[in-house]
N, C-alpha and C positions, 0 to 999 in steps of 0.2 A: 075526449074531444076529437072529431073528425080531422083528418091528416090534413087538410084545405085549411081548415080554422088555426090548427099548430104553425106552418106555414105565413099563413097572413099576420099572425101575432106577432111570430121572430122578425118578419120583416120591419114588421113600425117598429120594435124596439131597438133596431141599429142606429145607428146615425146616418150610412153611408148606405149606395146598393150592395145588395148581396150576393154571392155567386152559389150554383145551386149544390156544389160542393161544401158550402158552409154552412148551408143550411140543412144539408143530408147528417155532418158530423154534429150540427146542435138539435137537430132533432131525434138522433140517432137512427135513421132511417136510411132504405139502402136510395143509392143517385138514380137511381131510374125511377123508384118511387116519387120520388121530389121531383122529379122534371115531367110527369106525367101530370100532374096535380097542378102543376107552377103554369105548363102549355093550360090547360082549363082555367086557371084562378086570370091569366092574360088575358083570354079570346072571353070570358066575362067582364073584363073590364076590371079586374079589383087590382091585379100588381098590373104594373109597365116593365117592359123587355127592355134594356138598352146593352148596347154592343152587339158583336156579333162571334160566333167561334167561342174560344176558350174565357175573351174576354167578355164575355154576357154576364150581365149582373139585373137583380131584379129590384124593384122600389117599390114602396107602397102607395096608389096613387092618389089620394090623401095627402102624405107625403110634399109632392109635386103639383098639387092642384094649385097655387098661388106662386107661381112664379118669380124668382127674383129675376129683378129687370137689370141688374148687375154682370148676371151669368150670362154669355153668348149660348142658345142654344146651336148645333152643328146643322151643316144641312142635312147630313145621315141621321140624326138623330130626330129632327123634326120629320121626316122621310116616316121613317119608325114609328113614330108615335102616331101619323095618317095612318099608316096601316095597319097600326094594330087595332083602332075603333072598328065599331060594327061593322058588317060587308053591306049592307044594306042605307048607311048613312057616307059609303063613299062612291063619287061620281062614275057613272058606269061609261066605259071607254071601250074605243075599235084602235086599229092599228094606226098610229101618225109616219103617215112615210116623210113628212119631215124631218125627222127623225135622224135618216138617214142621207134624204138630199142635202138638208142643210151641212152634211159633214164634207170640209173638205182635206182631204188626206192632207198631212204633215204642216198644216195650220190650223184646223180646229182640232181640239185633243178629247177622248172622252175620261182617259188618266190623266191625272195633273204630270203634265209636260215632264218637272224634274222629277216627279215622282217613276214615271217609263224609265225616263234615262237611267237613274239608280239603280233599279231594277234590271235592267240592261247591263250594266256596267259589271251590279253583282252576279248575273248570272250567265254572263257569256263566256264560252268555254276560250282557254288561253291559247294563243297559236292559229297558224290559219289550216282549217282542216276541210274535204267535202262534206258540205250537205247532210248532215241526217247524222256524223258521228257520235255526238254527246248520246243520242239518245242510243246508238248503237251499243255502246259503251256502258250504258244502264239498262239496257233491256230489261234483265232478268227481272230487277225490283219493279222496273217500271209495270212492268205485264200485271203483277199482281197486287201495285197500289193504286192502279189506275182504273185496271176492273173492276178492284173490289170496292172503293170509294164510289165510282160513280155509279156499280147497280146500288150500293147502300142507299143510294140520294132517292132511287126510285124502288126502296120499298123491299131492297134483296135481304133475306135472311142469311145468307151464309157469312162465316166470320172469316176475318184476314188467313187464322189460320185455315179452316176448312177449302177457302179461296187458293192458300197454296198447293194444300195436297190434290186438290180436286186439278191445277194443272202441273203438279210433279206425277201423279200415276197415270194422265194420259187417257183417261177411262171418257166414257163418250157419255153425255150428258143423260138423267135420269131425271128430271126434272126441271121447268119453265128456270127456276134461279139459276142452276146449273147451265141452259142454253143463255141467257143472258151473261150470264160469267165467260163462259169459251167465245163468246160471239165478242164481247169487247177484247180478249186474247187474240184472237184474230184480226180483228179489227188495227189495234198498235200494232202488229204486226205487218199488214198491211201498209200503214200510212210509213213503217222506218222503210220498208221497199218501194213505195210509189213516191214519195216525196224529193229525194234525191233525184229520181228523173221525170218526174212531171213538174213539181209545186204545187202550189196551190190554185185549183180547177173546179171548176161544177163538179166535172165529173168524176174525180177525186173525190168532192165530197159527199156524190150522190154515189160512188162505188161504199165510201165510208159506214152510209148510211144502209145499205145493203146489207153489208155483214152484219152491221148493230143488231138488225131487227130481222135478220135469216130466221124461221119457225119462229116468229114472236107475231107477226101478220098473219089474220086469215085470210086473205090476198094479197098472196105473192105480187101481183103487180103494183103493188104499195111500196116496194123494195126501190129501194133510190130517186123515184119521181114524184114529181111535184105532185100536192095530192088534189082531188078533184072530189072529196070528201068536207062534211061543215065539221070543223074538229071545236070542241069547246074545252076551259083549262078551269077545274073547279076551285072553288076559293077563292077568287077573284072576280073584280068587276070585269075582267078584261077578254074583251072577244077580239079573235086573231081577223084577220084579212083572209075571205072566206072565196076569190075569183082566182081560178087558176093560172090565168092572163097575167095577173097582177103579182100573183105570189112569184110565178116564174122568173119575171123583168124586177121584183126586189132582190130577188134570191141571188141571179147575177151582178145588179147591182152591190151589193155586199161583198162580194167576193173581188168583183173588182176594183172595189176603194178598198178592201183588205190587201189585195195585191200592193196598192200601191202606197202604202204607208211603211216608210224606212225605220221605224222603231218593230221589231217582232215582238216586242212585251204590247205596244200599243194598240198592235194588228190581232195579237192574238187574245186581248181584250175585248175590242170591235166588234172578233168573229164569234166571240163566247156569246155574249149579250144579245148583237143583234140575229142570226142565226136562231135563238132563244126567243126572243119577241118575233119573228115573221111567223115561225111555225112551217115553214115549206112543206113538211112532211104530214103525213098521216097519223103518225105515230113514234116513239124516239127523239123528240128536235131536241128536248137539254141534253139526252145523253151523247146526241152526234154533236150537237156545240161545243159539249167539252172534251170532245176527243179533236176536234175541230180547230180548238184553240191552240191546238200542238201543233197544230203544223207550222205558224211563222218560228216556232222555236227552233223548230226541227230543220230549218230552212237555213237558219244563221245560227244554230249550231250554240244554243242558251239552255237554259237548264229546262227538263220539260216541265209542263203541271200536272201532279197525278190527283189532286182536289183532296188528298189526305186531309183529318181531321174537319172535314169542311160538315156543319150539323146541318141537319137537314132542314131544319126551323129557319135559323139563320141565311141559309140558300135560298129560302122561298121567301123569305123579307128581299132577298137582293132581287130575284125575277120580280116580285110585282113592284120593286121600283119602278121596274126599266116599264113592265106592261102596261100600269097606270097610271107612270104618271112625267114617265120616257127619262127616269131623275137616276142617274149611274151611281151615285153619291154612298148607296150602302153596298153595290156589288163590286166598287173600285175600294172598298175597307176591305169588304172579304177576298176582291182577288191579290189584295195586296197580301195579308196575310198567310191566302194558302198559297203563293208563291214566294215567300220568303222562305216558309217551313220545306215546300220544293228544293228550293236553291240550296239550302244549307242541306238538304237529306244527300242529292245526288254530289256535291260540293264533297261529303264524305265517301260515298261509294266511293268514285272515283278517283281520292288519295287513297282510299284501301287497296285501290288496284296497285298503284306504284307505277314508274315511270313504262311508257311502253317499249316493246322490242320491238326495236327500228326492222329489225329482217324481218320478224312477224308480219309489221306495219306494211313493209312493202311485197310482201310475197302473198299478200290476204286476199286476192281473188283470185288466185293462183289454189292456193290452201280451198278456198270455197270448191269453185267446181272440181280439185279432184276429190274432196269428200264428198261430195252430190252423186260423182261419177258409184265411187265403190258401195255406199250405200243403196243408190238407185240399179244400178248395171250389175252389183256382186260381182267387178273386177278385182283383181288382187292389187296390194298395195304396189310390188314391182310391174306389174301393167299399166300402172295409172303413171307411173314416175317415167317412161319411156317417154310421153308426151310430152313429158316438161321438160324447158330449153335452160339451161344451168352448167355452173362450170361443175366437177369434182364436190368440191370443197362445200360449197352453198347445195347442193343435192344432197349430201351425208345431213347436214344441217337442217335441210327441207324436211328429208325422210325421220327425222326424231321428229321433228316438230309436230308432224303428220300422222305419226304412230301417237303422240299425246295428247293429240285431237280427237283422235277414235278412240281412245281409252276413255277419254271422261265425257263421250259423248250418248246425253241421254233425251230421254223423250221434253222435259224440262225446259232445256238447252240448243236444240235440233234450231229454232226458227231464225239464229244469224245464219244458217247455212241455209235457208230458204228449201230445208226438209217439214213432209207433216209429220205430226207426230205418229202418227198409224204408221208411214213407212218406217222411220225412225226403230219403233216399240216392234215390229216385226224382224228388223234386222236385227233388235239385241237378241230378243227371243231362238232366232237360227243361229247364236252366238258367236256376233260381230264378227260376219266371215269377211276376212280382205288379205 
């Protein structure tokens, strides 16, 4: 019996929906098989999808054809079920800038109000610190679950782990996945240095959008501007807002009701979604919305979203809420979940780190530019330490600290000191002259 037909059978014979983990161990079939087959048995119409993420479960829609009038169905879930029927029997849509005007910062919500604050609450970092630390603080994981989740979303073959090696050796890209991989490494990179002293700007997020998509356009002049191109989004009814006039004057509209919304879980909601639905770009918009979404974090200093875990199915049910039918209801399930998985991941990072060292803490741009200097200049460590204004005591102290910083410093780790990795990988190479 064909693996579609095993599938549909196990299904009616549960009681409840099923998840495609349960259905892979009773069919004995491997999970990628089963979700291949279960997406096709959906977009035919024969199972129904519901949930999203880990918790997705499927039904048979038999099953569910008579409705009990007892059960509340959800908004997300009726959401779901419009979009799973044909593409062809759902109403075809342009962009509603209603959407957007009707929102007004810190009285209309697109997350449920307590549900921001929660989230806020759980994942704002303790203590009052500048601008951009949490995520300073997590850099490292952050670089490589934020890359590698969001090129996943568009299609990247490389795995977490090949995502790490491919930026622990520094080696300069060899292929479209691999420039899409170092472009969003630079990219976070970029926003933990600009955000602290700009915030959140156009041009911020058109420099953002820049790096995303550096060799991924065949016209460079597609890099950060508004595009002047008809961009269309497959699988959906929904066509983007196509004047450049318009896209422009929405693009800063968003940014500036982003600005001004006092919750950063709610702002960096707003900017995901809408951001996401305008299309400003040529090419890149989801992946710069969700680097995008980092920055109210990053701002006030909350846990970031690296969109770990987040399946690619379940992503594109939350987009074509928002495209056709402007309904947030299944991408505020999903952003709630992959910011809870967020909060609790960097929530451990940094109790693994353990309490900080206050002389550290306060001698850290100090420590920054004179590693810049002997890396970049090949001064010696006693030439760089003439500079600095210190008593005895706190300079013997400096100078360990400083010699511990250039021992474990590698191509990997180079971008809190705002080195590349090329200069970085050169200096070990002439071996770490200081």
């Amino acid at each position: 019996m064909p693996v579609k037909d095993n599938i549909l059978d196990a299904v009616r014979m549960k009681d409840k929906p099923v998840s495609s983990s349960e259905l892979a161990q009773a069919l004995n079939v491997g999970k990628s098989t089963i979700k291949r087959h279960v997406d096709v048995l959906v977009r035919e119409g024969s199972l129904l999808r519901q949930g999203i993420g880990k918790a997705t479960r499927y039904s048979s829609v038999t099953a569910v054809a008579i409705p009990d009038e007892s059960v509340e169905i959800s908004d997300a879930q009726a959401l779901l079920t419009y979009l799973q029927s044909p593409l062809t029997t759902r109403e075809i849509t342009g962009y509603v800038r209603e959407f957007v005007d009707s929102y007004i910062p810190n009285k209309t919500f697109l997350l449920p109000e307590d549900l921001a604050q929660t989230l806020l609450n759980e994942g704002r970092m303790a203590g009052q610190q500048p601008a951009g630390t949490y995520a300073r603080k997590v850099l490292e994981p952050l670089l490589v679950d934020l890359s590698w989740s969001s090129s996943r979303l568009e299609g990247n073959t490389y795995s977490l782990l090949a995502t790490e090696e491919l930026f622990r050796s520094g080696m300069d890209a060899e292929d479209l996945d691999a420039v899409m991989l170092l472009n969003h490494k630079q990219a976070i990179e970029f926003l933990v240095d600009a955000v602290p002293q700009y915030g959140l700007t156009a041009a911020v997020i058109s420099n953002l959008h820049s790096i995303l998509m550096r060799d991924l356009l065949s016209d460079s002049t597609g890099l950060g501007s508004i595009r002047t191109k008809i961009v269309n989004i497959s699988g959906t009814t929904y066509t983007p807002l196509q004047t450049p006039v318009l896209l422009q004057d929405m693009f800063e509209t968003i940014i500036e009701k982003a600005r001004k919304i006092k919750n950063p879980v709610e702002s960096a909601f707003f900017l995901w979604v809408n951001l996401a639905y305008l299309q400003p770009f040529e090419d890149g918009n989801k992946r710069t919305s969700r680097l995008a979404a980092n920055i109210p974090l990053m701002m006030y200093n909350s846990a970031p979203l690296s969109f770990l875990d987040a399946e690619p199915t379940g992503y594109a049910y939350a987009m074509m809420g928002i495209y056709e039918k402007q309904d947030a209801s299944l991408a505020a399930e999903l952003f709630e979940f992959l910011y809870r998985r967020s909060i609790k991941k960097y929530a451990v990072t940094l109790e693994a780190m353990g309490v900080p060292d206050p002389f550290r803490y306060r001698h850290r741009e100090t420590l920054n530019e004179v590693i810049c200097h002997i890396v970049r200049e090949r001064i010696s460590i006693e030439a760089a330490m003439t500079s600095i204004t210190l008593d005895e005591n706190e300079k013997n102290q400096f100078r360990t600290l400083l010699q511990e910083e250039l021992r474990i410093l590698e191509v990997y780790n180079c971008a809190r000191y705002h080195l590349s990795m090329g200069l970085v990988k050169k200096w070990i190479e002439d071996g770490r002259p200081q």
